[in-house]
N, C-alpha and C positions, 0 to 999 in steps of 0.2 A: 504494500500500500504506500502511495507518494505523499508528498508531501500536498499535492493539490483534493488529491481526496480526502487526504486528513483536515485538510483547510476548509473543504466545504461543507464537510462535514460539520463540524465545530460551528460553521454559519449558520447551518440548517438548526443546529441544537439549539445558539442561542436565538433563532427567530421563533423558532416554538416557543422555548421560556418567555420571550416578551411576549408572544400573543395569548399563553395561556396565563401568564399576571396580568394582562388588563380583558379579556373575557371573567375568570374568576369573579372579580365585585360586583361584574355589570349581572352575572347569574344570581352570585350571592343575596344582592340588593332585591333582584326579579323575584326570587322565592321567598324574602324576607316578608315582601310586600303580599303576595299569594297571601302567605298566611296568617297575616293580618285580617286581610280582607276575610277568610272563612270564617276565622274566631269572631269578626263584627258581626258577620251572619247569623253565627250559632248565637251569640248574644241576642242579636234581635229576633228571632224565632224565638228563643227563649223568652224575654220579654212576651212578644205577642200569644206565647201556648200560656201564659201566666194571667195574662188580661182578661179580665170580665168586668160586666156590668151589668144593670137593672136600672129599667126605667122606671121610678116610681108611682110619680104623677107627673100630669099634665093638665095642666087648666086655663082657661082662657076667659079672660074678661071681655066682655062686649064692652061694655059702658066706657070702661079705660083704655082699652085696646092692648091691654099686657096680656104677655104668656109667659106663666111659670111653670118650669121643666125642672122637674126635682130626679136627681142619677144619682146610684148609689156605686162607689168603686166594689164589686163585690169579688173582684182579683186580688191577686198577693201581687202586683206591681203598682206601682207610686206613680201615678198619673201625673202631666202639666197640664195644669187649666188653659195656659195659652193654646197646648196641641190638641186641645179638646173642641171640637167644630160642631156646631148646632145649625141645619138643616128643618129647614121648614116648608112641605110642599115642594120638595126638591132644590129648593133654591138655599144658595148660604147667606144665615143670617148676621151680620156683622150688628156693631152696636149694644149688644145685649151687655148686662151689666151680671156680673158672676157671684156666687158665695162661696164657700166650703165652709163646712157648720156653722153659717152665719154668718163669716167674716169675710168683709169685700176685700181683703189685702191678701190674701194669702194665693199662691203660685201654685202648688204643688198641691196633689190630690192621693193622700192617704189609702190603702184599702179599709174596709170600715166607714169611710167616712161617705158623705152626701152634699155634691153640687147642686147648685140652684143656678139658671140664667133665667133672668128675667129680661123680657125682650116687649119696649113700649112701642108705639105705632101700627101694631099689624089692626090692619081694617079688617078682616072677616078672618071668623074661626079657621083654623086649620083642619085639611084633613088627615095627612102624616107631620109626624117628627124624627128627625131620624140626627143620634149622637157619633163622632166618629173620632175614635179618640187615634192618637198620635201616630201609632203602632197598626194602625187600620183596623180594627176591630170594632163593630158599629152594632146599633140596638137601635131598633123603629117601631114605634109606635106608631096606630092608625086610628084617629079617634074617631 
């Protein structure tokens, strides 16, 4: 073996080492991220096999034009009011003013516990309601 085969050799060796140290991270990073992405999956199916609710009541004033929609989180997952969407006659109703056991400042929705939107202006009764919390799991009423 000469001296030129042994030289190109040695080329070829270290053009492989450089290409297999910068493929390596660009994989490493590729499958890091993979598996991220599945564990946020397996989280949020989790979350959503966990969610439940109950509609409890629903009432409507004529006179005032209010509708109170009382929900009970009856899941082992911790709801947001804010990701909580109230649907009326199919249409979404913005504006509606929120409780959880009474109190208008609080964010977060407990299992156990029970939201209220009160929602003023609607001109004529409804005929559905329909809640659709964060995680997509949704409860309708048809009064």
């Amino acid at each position: 073996m000469g001296f030129s085969t042994s030289g190109s050799a040695a080329i070829l060796f270290v053009g492989a080492l450089v290409c297999l140290s910068t493929v390596y991270p660009v994989m490493e990073t590729a499958n890091e991220r993979v598996t991220e992405a599945g564990e946020a999956r397996d989280d949020r199916a989790l979350a959503q096999a966990n969610t439940a609710m109950n509609l409890t009541d629903v009432s409507y004033n004529a006179s005032t034009g209010t509708l109170v929609v009382n929900v009970t989180n009856t899941g082992s997952t911790t709801l947001s009011v804010a990701g909580t969407d109230l649907l009326v006659d199919g249409s979404y109703a913005s504006g509606a003013t929120t409780r959880v056991g009474g109190d208008p400042g609080r964010t977060i929705w407990v299992p156990g516990e029970q939201l209220q939107f009160e929602l003023t202006g609607v001109t004529a009764e409804p005929g559905r309601v329909k809640l659709v919390t964060e995680n997509g799991i949704a409860e309708t009423e048809v009064l």
